[in-house]
C-alpha positions as CSV (number, residue, x, y, z in Angstrom):
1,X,-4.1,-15.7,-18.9
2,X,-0.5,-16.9,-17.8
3,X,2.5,-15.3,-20.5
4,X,3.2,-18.8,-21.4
5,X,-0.1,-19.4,-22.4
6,X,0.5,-16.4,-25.0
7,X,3.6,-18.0,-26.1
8,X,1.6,-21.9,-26.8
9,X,-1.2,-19.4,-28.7
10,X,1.3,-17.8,-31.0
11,X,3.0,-21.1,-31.8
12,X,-0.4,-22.6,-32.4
13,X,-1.2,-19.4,-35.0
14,X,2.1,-19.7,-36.2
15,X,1.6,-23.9,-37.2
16,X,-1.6,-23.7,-38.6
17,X,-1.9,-20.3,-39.9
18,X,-4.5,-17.2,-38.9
19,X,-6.0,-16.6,-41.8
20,X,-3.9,-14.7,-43.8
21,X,-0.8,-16.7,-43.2
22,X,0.8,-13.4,-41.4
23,X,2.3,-14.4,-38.4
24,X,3.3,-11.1,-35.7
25,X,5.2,-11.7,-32.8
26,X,4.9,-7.9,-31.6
27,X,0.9,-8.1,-31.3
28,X,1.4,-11.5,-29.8
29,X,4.3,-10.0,-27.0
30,X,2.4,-6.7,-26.6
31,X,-1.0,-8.8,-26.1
32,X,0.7,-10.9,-23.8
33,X,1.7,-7.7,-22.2
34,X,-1.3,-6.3,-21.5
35,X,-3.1,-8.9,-20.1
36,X,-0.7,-9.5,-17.9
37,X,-0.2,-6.1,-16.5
38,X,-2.1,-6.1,-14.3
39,X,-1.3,-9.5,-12.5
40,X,2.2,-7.7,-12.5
41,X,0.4,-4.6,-10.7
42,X,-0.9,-7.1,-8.2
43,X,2.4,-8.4,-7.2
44,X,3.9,-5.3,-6.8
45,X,1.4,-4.1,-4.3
46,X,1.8,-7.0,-2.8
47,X,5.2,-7.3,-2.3
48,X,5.3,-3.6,-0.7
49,X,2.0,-4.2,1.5
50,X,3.7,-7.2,3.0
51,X,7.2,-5.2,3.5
52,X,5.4,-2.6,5.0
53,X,3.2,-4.4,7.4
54,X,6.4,-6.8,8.5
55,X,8.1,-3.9,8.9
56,X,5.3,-2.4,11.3
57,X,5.7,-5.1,13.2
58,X,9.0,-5.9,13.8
59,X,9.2,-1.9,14.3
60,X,6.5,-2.4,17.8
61,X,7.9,-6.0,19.0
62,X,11.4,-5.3,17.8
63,X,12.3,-1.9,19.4
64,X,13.8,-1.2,16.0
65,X,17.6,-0.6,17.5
66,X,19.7,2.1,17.0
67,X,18.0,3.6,14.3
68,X,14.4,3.4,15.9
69,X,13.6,7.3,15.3
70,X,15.0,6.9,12.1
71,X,12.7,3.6,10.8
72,X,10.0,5.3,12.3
73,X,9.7,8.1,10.5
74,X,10.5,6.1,7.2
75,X,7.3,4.1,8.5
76,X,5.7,7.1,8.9
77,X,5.9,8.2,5.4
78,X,5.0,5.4,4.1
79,X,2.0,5.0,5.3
80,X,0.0,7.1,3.0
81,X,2.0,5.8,-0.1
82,X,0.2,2.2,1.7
83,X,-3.1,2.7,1.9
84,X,-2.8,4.1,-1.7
85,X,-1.8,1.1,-2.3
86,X,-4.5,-0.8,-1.1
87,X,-6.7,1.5,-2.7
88,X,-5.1,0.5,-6.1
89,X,-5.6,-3.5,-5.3
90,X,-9.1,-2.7,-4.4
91,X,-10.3,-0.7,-7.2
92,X,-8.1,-3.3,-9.6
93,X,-9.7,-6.3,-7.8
94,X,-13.2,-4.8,-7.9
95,X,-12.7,-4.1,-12.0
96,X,-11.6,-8.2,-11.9
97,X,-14.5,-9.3,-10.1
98,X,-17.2,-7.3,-11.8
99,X,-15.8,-7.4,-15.7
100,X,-14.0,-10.5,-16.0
101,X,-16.0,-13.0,-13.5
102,X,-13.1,-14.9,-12.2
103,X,-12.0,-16.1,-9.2
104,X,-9.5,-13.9,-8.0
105,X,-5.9,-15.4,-7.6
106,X,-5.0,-12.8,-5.0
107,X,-5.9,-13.0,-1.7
108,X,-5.6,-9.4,0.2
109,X,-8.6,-10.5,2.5
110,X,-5.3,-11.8,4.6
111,X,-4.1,-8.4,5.1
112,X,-7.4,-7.8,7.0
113,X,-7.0,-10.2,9.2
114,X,-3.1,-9.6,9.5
115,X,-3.6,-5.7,10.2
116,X,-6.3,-6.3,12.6
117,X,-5.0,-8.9,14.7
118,X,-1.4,-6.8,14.6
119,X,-3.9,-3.9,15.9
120,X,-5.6,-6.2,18.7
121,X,-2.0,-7.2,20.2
122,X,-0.5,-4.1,20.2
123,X,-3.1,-2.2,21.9
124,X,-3.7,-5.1,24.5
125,X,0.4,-4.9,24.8
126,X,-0.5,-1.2,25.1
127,X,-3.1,-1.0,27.5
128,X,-2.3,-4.2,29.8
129,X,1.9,-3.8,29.9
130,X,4.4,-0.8,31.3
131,X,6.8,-1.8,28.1
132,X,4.5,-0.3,25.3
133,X,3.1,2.9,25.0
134,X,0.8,4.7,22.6
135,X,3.4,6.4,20.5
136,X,3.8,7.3,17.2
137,X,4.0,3.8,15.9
138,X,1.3,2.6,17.9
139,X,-0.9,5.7,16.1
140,X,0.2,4.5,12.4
141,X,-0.9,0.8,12.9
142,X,-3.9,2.2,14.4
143,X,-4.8,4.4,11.4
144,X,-4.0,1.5,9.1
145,X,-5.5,-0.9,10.6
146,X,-8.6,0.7,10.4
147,X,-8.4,2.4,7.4
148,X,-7.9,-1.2,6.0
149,X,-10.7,-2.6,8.3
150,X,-12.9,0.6,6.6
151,X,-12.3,-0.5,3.2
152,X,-12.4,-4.0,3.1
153,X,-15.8,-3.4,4.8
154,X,-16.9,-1.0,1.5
155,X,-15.8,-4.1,-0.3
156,X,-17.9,-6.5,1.5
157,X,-21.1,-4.2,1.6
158,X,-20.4,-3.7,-1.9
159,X,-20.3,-7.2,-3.4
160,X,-20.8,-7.9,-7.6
């Protein structure tokens, strides 16, 4: 449920009474709250899956500049912190899809495809050009791309 939809539902209670006539704008805010922690959970993860795979990207076609050493070892540590993260949107969207029954309104099948076809240039760039090289940023998009490939495959095999 949307937080506006909380605010129609206490002005509803509030017009035509609850019962008791007691009106409680806490339980309504801290209900309101609650159900939408978790779509707030979802955006977070979100906004730092997609930071991180842009930034693994414009890390291997970019060169990265002066700071390249630097950025990639940021990258580097980040990549646990990552797939923690998609572990978190899995295990929240798998709780979604088997106790609520709805549609999910977040779509991290994309990553998938984004991480895999990141993986399937790079190591065609790799393999097929002098100007990349397996390196240490070639290894972390490998290991994350298939990690990610890994668990959205659990997910699949796993359906509700």
């Amino acid at each position: 449920m949307s937080w506006w939809l909380s605010i129609i539902e206490y002005l509803r209670n509030a017009e035509n009474g609850n019962g008791n006539g007691q009106f409680n704008i806490k339980r309504t805010v801290v209900k309101a709250l609650a159900e939408n922690a978790i779509d707030l959970l979802f955006y977070i993860v979100g906004f730092f899956t997609t930071l991180y795979f842009f930034m693994a990207a414009y890390l291997f076609f970019g060169g990265g500049g002066n700071y390249y050493d630097v950025a990639i070892r940021i990258f580097n540590s980040l990549s646990e912190p990552y797939l923690g993260s998609v572990g978190i949107y899995v295990i929240l969207k798998e709780i979604r899809k088997r106790y609520q029954k709805t549609k999910s309104r977040h779509s991290g099948e994309y990553f998938v495809l984004a991480w895999l076809s990141l993986f399937l240039i790079a190591i065609s760039l790799v393999i097929f050009t002098s100007e990349f090289a397996f390196d240490e940023l070639m290894s972390a998009i490998t290991t994350v791309s298939m990690a990610i490939a890994v668990i959205f495959m659990g997910g699949v095999i796993n359906k509700p």
